[in-house]
MARRO-517981 format. One record per residue (C-alpha): residue in one letter; y, z, x. Coordinates in steps of 0.05 Angstrom, whole numbers, padded with zeros to 5 digits, always signed. Example, Ala and Ser with C-alpha at 12.3 -4.5 7.8 and 13.67 -1.06 7.14 Angstrom:
<atoms>
a-00090+00156+00246
s-00021+00143+00273
</atoms>
This chain:
<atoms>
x-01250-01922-00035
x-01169-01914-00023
x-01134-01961+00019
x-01098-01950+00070
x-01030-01954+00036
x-01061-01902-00022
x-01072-01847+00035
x-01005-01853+00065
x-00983-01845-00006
x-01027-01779-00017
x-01012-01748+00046
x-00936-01757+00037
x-00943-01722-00028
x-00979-01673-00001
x-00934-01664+00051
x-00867-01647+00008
x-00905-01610-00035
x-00916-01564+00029
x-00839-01570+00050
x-00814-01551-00013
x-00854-01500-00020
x-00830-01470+00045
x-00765-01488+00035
x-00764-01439-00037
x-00809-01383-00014
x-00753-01345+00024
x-00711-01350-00045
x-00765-01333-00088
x-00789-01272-00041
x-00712-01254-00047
x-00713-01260-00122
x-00776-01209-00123
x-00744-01159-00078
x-00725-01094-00108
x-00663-01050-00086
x-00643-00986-00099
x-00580-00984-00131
x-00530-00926-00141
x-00473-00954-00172
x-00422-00916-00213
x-00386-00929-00277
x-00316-00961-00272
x-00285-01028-00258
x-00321-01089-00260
x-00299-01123-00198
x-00312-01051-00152
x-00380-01045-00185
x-00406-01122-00166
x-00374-01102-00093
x-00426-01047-00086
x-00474-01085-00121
x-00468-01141-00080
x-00477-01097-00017
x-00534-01060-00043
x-00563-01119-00068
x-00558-01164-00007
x-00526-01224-00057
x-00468-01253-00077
x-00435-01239-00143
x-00381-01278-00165
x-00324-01264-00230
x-00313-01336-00261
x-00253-01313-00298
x-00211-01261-00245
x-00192-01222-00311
x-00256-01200-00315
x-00256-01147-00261
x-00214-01104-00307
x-00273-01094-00360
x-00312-01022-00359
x-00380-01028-00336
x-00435-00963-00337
x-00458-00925-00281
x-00522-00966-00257
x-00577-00929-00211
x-00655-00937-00193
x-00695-00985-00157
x-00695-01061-00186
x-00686-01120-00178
x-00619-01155-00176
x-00624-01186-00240
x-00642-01128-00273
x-00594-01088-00242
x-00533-01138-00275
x-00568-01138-00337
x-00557-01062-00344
x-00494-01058-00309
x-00462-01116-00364
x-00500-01090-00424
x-00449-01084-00483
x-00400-01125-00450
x-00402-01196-00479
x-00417-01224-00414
x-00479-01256-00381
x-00499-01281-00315
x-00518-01348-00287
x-00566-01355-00230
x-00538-01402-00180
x-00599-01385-00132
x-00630-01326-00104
x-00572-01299-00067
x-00511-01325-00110
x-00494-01303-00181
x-00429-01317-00220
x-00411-01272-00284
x-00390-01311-00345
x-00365-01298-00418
x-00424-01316-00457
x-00391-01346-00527
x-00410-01323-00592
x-00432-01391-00621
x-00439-01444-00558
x-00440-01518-00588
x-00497-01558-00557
x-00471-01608-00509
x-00497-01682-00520
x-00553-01691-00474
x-00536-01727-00410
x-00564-01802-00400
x-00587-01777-00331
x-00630-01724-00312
x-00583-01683-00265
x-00601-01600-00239
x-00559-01548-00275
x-00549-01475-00268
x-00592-01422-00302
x-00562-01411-00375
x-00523-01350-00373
x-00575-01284-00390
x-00540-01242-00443
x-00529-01166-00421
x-00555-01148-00480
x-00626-01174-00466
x-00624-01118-00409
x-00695-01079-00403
x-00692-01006-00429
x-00649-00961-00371
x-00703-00936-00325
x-00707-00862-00328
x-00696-00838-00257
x-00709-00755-00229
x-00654-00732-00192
x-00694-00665-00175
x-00733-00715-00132
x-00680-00714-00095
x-00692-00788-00076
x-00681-00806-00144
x-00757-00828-00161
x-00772-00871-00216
x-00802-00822-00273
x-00851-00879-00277
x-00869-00870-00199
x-00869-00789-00194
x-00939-00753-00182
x-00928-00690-00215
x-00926-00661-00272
x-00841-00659-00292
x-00801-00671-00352
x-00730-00711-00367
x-00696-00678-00427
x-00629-00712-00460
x-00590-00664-00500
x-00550-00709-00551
x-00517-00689-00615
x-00575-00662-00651
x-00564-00598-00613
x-00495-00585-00644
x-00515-00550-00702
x-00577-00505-00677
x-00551-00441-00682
x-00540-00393-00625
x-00575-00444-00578
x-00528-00462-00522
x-00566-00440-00459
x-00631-00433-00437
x-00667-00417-00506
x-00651-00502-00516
x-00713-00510-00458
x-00756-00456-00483
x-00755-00490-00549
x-00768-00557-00533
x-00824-00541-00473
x-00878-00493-00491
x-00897-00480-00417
x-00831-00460-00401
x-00832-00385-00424
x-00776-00326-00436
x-00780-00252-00438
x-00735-00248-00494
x-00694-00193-00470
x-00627-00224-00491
x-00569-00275-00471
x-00561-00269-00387
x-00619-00218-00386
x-00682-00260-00387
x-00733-00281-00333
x-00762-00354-00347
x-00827-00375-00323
x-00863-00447-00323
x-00937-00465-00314
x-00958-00392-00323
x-00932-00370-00261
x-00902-00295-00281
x-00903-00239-00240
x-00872-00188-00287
x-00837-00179-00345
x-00774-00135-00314
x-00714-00151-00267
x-00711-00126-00191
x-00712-00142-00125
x-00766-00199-00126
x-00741-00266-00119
x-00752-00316-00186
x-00805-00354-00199
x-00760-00410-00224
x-00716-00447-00184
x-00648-00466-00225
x-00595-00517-00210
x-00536-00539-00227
x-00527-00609-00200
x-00552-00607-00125
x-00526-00525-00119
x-00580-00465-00135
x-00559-00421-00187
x-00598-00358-00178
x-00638-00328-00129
x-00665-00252-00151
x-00622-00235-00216
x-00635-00255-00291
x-00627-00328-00314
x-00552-00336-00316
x-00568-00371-00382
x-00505-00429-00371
x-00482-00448-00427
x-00510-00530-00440
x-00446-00562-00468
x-00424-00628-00431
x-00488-00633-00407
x-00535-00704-00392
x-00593-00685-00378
x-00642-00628-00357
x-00705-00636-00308
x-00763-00588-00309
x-00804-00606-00250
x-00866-00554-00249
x-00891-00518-00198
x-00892-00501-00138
x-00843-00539-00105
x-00835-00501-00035
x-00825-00570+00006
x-00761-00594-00030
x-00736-00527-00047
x-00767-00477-00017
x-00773-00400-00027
x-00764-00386-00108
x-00798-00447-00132
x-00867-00418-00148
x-00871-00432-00219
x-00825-00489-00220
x-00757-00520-00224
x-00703-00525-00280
x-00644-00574-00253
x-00569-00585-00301
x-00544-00648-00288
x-00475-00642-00324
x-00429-00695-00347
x-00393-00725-00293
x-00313-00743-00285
x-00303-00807-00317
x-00240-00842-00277
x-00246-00897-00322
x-00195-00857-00378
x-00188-00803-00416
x-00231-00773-00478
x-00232-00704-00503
x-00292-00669-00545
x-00284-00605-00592
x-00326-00567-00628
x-00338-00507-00669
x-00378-00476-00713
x-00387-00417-00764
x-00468-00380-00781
x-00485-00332-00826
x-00552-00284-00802
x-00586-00249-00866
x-00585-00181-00841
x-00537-00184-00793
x-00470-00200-00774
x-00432-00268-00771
x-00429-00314-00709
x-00378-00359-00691
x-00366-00419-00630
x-00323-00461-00604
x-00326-00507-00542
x-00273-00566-00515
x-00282-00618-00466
x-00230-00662-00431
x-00235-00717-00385
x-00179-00731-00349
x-00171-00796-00307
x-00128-00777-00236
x-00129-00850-00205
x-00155-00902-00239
x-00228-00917-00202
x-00212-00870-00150
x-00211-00800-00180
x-00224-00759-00245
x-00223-00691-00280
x-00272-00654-00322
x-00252-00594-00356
x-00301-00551-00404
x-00287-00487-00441
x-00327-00451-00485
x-00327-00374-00530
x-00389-00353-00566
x-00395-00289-00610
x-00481-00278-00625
x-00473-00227-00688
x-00518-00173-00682
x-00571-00157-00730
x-00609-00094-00706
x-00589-00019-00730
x-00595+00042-00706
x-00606+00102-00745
x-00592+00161-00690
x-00530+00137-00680
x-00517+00112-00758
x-00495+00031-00730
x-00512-00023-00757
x-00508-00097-00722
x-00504-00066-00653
x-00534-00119-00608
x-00479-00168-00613
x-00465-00210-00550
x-00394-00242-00526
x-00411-00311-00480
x-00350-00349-00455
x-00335-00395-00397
x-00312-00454-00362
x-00321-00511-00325
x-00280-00553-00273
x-00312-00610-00241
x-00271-00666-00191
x-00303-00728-00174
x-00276-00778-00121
x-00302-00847-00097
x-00257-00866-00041
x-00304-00926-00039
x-00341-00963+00013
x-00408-00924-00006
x-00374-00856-00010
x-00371-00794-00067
x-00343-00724-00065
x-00358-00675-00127
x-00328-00607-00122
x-00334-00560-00189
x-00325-00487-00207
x-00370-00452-00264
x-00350-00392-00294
x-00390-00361-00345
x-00384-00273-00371
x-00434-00248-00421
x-00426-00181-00454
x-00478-00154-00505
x-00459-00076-00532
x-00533-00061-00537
x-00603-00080-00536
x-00634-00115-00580
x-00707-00083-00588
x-00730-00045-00645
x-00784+00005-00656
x-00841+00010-00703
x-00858+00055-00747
x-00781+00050-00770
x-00749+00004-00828
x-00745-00070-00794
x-00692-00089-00748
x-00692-00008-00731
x-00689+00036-00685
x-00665+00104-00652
x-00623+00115-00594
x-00580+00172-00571
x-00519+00127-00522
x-00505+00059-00535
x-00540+00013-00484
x-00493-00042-00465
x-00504-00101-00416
x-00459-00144-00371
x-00471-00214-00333
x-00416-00244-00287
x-00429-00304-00260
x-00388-00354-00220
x-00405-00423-00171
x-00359-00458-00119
x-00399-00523-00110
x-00387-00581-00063
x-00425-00646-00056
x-00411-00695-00011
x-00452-00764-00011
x-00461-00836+00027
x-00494-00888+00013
x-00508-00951+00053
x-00557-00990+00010
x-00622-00953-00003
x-00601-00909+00053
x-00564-00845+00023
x-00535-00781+00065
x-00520-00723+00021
x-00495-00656+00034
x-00488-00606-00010
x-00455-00527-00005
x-00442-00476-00056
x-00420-00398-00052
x-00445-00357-00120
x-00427-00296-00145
x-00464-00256-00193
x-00453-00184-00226
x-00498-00153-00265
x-00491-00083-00294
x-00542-00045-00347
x-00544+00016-00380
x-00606+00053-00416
x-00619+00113-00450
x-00655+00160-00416
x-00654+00217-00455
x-00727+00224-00456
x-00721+00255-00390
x-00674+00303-00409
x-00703+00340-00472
x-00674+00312-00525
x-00601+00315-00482
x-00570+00252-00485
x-00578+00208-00404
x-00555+00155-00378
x-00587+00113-00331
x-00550+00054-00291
x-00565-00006-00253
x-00515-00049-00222
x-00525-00109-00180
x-00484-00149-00137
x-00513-00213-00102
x-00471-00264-00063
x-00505-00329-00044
x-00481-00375+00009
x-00531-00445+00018
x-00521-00518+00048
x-00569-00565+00046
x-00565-00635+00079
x-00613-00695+00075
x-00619-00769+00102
x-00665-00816+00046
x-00689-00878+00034
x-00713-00899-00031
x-00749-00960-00043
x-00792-01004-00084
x-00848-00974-00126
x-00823-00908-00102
x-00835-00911-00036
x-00789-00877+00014
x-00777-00817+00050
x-00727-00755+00050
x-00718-00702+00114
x-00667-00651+00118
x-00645-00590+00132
x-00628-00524+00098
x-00590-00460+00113
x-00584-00399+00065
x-00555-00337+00073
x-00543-00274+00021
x-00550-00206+00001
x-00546-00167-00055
x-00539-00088-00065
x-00557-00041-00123
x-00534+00011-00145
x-00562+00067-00187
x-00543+00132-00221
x-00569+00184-00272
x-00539+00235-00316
x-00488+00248-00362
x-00475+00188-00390
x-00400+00197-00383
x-00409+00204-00313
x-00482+00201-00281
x-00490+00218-00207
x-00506+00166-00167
x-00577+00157-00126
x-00597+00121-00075
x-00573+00045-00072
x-00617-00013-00030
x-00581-00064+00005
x-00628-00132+00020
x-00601-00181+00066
x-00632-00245+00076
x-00618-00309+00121
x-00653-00374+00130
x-00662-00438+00166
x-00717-00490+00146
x-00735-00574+00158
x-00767-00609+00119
x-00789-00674+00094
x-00828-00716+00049
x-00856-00792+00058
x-00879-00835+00011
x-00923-00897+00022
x-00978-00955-00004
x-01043-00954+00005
x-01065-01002-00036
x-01030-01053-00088
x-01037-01000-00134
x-01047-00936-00095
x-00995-00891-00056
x-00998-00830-00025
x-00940-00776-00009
x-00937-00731+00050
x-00894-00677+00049
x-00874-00605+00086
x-00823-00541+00100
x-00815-00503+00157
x-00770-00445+00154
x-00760-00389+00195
x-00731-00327+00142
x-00704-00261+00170
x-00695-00203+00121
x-00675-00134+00126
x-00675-00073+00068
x-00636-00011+00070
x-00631+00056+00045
x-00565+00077+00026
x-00567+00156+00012
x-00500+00200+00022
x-00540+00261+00017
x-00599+00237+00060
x-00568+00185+00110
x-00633+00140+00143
x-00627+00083+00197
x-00621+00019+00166
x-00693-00008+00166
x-00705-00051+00227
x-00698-00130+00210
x-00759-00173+00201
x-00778-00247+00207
x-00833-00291+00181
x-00835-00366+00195
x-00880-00403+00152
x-00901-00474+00128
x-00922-00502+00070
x-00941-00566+00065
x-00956-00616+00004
x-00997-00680-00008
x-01002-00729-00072
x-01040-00787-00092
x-01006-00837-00143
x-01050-00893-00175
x-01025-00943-00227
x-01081-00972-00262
x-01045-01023-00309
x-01017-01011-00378
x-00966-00967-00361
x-01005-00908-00344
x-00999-00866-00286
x-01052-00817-00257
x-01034-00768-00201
x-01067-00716-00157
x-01023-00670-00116
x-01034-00610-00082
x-00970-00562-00061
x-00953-00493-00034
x-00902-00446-00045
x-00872-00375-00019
x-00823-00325-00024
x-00803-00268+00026
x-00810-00186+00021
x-00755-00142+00015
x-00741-00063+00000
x-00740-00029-00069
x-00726+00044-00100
x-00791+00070-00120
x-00759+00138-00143
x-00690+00168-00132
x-00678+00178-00064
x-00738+00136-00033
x-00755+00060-00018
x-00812+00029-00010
x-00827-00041+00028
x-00854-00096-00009
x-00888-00160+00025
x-00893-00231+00024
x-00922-00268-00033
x-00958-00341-00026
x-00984-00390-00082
x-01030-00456-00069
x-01036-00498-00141
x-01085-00565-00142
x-01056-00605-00202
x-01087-00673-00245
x-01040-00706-00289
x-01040-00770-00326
x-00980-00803-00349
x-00959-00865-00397
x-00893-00889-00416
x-00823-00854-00432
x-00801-00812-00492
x-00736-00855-00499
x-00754-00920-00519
x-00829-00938-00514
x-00872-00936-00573
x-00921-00881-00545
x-00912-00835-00488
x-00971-00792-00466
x-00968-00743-00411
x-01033-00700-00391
x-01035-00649-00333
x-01082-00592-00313
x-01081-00545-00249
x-01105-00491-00223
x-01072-00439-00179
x-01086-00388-00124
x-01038-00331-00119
x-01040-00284-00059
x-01005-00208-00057
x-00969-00219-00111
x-00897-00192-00120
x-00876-00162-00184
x-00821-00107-00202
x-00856-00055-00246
x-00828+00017-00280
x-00864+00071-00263
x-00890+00129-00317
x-00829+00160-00323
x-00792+00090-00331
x-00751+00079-00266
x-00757+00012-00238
x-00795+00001-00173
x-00828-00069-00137
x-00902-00070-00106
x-00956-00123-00084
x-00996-00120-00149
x-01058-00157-00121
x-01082-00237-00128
x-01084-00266-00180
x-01107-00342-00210
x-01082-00388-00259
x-01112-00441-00296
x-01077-00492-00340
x-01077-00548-00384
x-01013-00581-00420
x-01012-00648-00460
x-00951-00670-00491
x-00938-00742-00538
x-00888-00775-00570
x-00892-00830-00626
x-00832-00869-00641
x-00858-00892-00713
x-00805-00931-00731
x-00739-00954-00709
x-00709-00887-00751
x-00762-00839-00739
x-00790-00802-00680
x-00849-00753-00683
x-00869-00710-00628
x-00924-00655-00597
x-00943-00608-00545
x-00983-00554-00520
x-01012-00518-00473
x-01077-00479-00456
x-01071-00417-00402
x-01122-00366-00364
x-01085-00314-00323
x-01111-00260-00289
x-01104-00208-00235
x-01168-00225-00203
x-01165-00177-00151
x-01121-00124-00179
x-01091-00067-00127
x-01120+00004-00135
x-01060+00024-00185
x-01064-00039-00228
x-01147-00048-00234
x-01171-00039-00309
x-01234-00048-00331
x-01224-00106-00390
x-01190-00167-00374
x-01122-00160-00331
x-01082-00216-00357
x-01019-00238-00316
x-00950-00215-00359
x-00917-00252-00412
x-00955-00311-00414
x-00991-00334-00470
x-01065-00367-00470
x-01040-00423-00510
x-00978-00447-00548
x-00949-00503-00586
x-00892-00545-00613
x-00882-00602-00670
x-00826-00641-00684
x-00801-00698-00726
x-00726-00734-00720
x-00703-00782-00766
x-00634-00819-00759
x-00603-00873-00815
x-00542-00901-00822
x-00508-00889-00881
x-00449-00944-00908
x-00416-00983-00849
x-00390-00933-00799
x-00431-00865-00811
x-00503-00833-00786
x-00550-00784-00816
x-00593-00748-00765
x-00649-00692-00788
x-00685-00663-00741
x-00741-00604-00752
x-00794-00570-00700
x-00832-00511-00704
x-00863-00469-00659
x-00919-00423-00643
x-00933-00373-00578
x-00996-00332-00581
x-01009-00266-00553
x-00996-00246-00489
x-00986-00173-00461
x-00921-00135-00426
x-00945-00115-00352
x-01013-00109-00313
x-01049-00042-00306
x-01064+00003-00363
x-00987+00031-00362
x-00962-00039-00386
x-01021-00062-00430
x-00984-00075-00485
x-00993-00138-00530
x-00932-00184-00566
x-00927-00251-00585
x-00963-00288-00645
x-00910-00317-00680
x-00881-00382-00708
x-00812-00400-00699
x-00776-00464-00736
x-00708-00500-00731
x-00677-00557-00774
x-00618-00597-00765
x-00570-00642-00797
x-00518-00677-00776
x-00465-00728-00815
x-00429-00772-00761
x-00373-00816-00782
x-00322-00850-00738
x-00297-00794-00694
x-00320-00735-00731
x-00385-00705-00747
x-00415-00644-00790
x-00470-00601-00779
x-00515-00560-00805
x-00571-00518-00775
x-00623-00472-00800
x-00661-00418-00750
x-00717-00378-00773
x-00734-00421-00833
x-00776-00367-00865
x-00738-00305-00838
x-00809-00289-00800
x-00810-00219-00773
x-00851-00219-00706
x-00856-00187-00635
x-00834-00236-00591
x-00819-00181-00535
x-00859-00103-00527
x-00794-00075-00482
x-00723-00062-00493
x-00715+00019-00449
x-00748+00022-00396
x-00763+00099-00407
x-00798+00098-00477
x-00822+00031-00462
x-00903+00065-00445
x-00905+00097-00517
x-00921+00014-00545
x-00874+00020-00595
x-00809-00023-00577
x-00814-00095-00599
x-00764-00153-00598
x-00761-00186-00663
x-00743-00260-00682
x-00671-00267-00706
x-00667-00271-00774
x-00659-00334-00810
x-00592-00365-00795
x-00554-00412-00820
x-00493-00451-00776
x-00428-00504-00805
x-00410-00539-00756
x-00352-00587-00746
x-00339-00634-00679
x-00289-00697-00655
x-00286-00737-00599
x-00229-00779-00574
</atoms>
């Protein structure tokens, strides 16, 4: 048995085991904490300020020369620990651990002599931890809008990084550089600033009208479109590109049924000054040359406080299509040039102010359809069928942050022209017609929102949004040196909505999301007709909620599996269905239940998997149409229902090579079709394919002591789809293959390109529509550019 003197001994022991223990677990709950940290690149010493105070710690410089040394922008949740590791990668410098609140930045030396041991046990601080042992930089989506860990985001979304490799494609610059890479991200094909773009299957119709997109774009935190054409920005300067898919009517509301495609561009750099040029030279068999250039400066205004970023940009497409009527050859060529002007300030103490202006004018003499039954790249046409897109955005961002606590407010004004001309001499006999659309839109929008993002993606965002716009057409037909105008629609729209989404455990492992919009829309169409004057239709209103819900479970090993279910809307409005009348078209609602499995990141682990399938209801849907004759006209079309699947991977085999795949499987239909749209075979929705695919490989060496050699190659196939619903429309395209491959030699400064489009000069239908009034005869298709070839020379300073 133990004495007496054996149990005081015991119990002491026991005791300050128990005392120290309580004594450390407030530091070592500390330690484990996570933070969210938005910290910006610059100075040393402001960055371990706001880390410090975002952190809770203390950081401290030991060596006050220190706080001159660039550091990178920093931003996610983490830990402290981590968060210095990434904010001091590349630096030479490493941090010490004095204890869970107090750090203290030291040089770490190249080769540290051991020091002889001590005779005496005595406590030290932590060795210093090298930057460069920093994790991999978590990959965070903005278009969260609570910047959410891409490992912690239910839903199905993708982070794209456009690096160098892109310099030398040819002719891709906008948004053709997404529709390559993401196979359910879908084009019409119609040409540069013409296109309608469609994600998840969600396409209402192949043409251009009153109907608001599908697709949600921004540019930053400001909307880019609302009912016009893609404005197809061109992607220089850019970081990154989100593609969250649809719908996404709680965070963005009306015009996110399909999806959203967010530009996050470069920022101003205050740190100093560098400058980017490039420019390029292709050759197209069968067609006429292209050219590009594009220049970037950075300009520093006060050192950590403020900065400049300037882009410009001129793009000449050669055209490659001829017309016999007429005896042209190379008539669809395109002009695409533009600018950028972005201003960032960080006054400090938590606070940022962007302001930027984008500019961008596209200007194609023709179409750039064909017909069959001619010689290839062929067709006839009696006038010249030329197309215009002017596009300009004020933008405004304004942003605090205390901690994990960030206000942001956000307000831009756009402008957008668009003007089209087609031959519509089928109407007239044989006598040549003209037939011409203009459109003018102006967009006003602010949105402002309180959120908190924390650990494991946790949080919640509520805010507030106000939009306001209206855009008129105009139309006229005749001779086409001067047609006669008829009547012109003028849509005005305004709206107010709230919403909010909350995020929140469970479980250890298990979190669910909350989420919903309420908005009360008022819109108003009128007719405007010299010759027939009417009362401007009365103004309507429709408030309506949609609401969304997710469940987020991470099993172990990386992987992430999600169920979400989310709702989405847009608003009626009035269209021409023939010269001189209008016709009201109504709401449009879509409910999608989505499964998705996720593992890893694209960017540096091993092998990324990402699986998602859904299924969608779609009720009265909106689509604009052209009637027998060809004039354009909107209607409820019926509802429809679409059912996906889309699995995408990405192997990084080796240090030097990357190999990657995706694809997607797709059932459309217009279940219950309207009287004027039923058929009796399968009505499949427009433009969407049931399955396509993409491959690709890139491999990057070095090559002697300063240069890199990057190839990169992909192909990829679209199947069949068809042009419009109803038996007017049924017309098939699609089936083809398209491939790319790039080089690029980068030494120092300077780099060389090369880029190959169209590998095998493939001649397919991507697109059954280029005239709107010979489009029902089947025989106008959109053919692949031929295979192109693009020199291309770049510096950076």
């Amino acid at each position: 048995m133990a004495t007496d003197r054996e149990l005081m001994v015991q119990r002491y022991r026991q005791w300050a085991a128990a005392s120290l223990v309580a004594a450390l677990a407030p530091a070592s709950v500390h330690a484990a904490e996570t933070h969210r940290f938005a910290i910006a690149a610059g100075r040393l010493d402001q960055a371990i300020l706001d880390l410090g105070r975002q952190g809770g710690v203390s950081v401290a410089l030991a060596d006050p020369a220190m706080g001159e040394i660039r550091v990178r922008r920093v931003a996610g949740t983490m830990d402290v620990e981590t968060a210095l590791a990434r904010l001091l990668r590349g630096t030479a410098l490493g941090v010490t651990i004095i204890d869970a609140r107090s750090f203290r930045i030291v040089r770490v030396p190249v080769r540290a002599r051991p020091a002889p041991p001590p005779r005496r046990p005595a406590p030290r601080p932590a060795a210093p931890r090298p930057a460069d042992s920093a994790p991999p930089e978590e990959i965070i989506v903005t278009a969260s809008k609570r910047d959410t860990s891409l490992a912690d985001y239910p839903a199905a979304v993708t982070v794209m990084r456009l690096d160098d490799s892109f310099a030398g494609a040819p002719g891709q610059h906008g948004s053709d550089v997404i529709v390559r890479q993401l196979p359910s991200v879908n084009s019409t094909n119609l040409g540069p600033g013409r296109n309608k773009l469609f994600i998840r299957g969600v396409a209402d119709s192949s043409f251009t009208g009153p109907t608001q997109a599908t697709v949600g774009q921004y540019f930053g935190y400001a909307r880019l479109n609302y009912n016009a054409p893609d404005p197809d920005i061109a992607l220089y300067d850019i970081d990154k590109i989100e593609v969250l898919e649809g719908p996404q009517g709680t965070l963005y509301g009306a015009g996110s049924l399909g999806g959203i495609i967010r530009i996050d561009p470069a920022k101003p750099d205050s740190g100093g000054f560098a400058a980017r040029m490039q420019a390029g030279y292709a050759l197209t068999q069968h067609g006429a040359d292209s050219h590009d250039a594009a220049a970037t400066l950075n300009l520093p205004l006060l050192t950590d406080r403020a900065a400049l970023r300037v882009v410009g940009y001129h793009r000449i497409d050669g055209g490659y299509i001829d017309d016999s009527a007429r005896g042209l050859s190379n008539v669809n060529r395109s002009r695409i040039f533009g600018g950028r002007a972005a201003l960032r300030v960080t006054p400090g103490d938590g606070w940022t102010i962007d302001a930027g202006w984008v500019r961008q004018d596209i200007q194609t003499r023709d179409g750039q359809y064909s017909e069959a039954g001619l010689p290839d790249l062929t067709r006839q046409s009696l006038i010249a069928q030329p197309f215009d897109n002017d596009y300009s955005l004020l933008y405004a961002t304004v942003e605090r942050s205390w901690g994990p606590l960030v206000l942001r407010s956000t307000g831009a004004i756009v402008s957008h022209d668009l003007a089209n001309r087609f031959d519509a001499s089928a109407l007239g006999g044989g006598n040549p017609l003209a037939f011409t659309q203009d459109i003018g839109i102006r967009q006003h929008a602010n949105e402002t929102t309180l959120s908190r993002q924390g650990a494991h993606g946790h949080g919640w965002i509520a805010g507030i949004g106000i939009t306001d716009g209206k855009d008129r057409t105009r139309r006229a037909l005749g001779d086409p040196a001067a047609p006669a105008p008829i009547a012109d629609i003028l849509n005005e729209r305004s709206e107010v909505a709230l919403f909010g989404e909350w995020t929140f455990g469970l479980a250890p492992r298990l979190s669910a999301s909350l989420g919903g919009r309420y908005a009360h829309t008022r819109f108003s169409g009128e007719l405007i007709d010299p010759a027939n004057p009417n009362p401007p239709e009365p103004r309507r209103a429709v408030d309506y909620f949609v609401p969304a819900v997710a469940l987020r479970w991470k099993p172990g090993g990386g992987w992430l599996i999600y169920g979400r279910y989310q709702e989405g809307f847009r608003p009626g409005g009035l269209s021409v269905s023939s010269p001189g009348s209008a016709v009201a078209f109504q709401s449009d609602t879509i409910a999608t239940f989505e499964l998705g499995a996720r593992r890893g990141a694209p960017d540096h682990d091993p092998l990324s998997v990402a699986l998602s399938g859904s299924y969608a209801r779609w009720e009265s849907i909106q689509a604009d149409l052209v009637d027998a004759q060809g004039f354009p006209y909107t209607d409820n079309i019926g509802n429809g229902s679409i059912l996906g699947f889309s699995a995408s991977a990405t192997w990084n085999a080796t240090p030097s090579l990357r190999l990657d795949g995706s694809a997607f499987l797709n059932h459309s239909s217009l279940t219950q079709a309207a009287p004027a749209y039923a058929r009796a075979e399968d009505n499949d929705l427009p433009n969407i394919a049931q399955w396509g695919a993409r491959v690709g490989a890139r491999w990057v060496q070095s090559v002697g002591a300063d240069a890199r050699l990057s190839i990169a190659a992909d192909a990829r196939y679209v199947g069949k789809s068809y042009l419009g619903v109803g038996n007017l429309l049924d017309i098939s395209q699609g089936r083809y293959v398209d491939t790319a491959l790039n080089l690029r030699l980068e030494r120092g400064r300077f780099g060389f390109a090369l880029g190959v489009t169209n590998l095998f000069n493939a001649d397919r239908n991507r697109f059954s529509y280029g005239n709107p009034f010979t489009v029902v005869a089947g025989r106008q298709e959109t053919p692949l550019r031929p295979r192109t070839v693009r020199i291309g020379l770049d510096a950076a300073f």
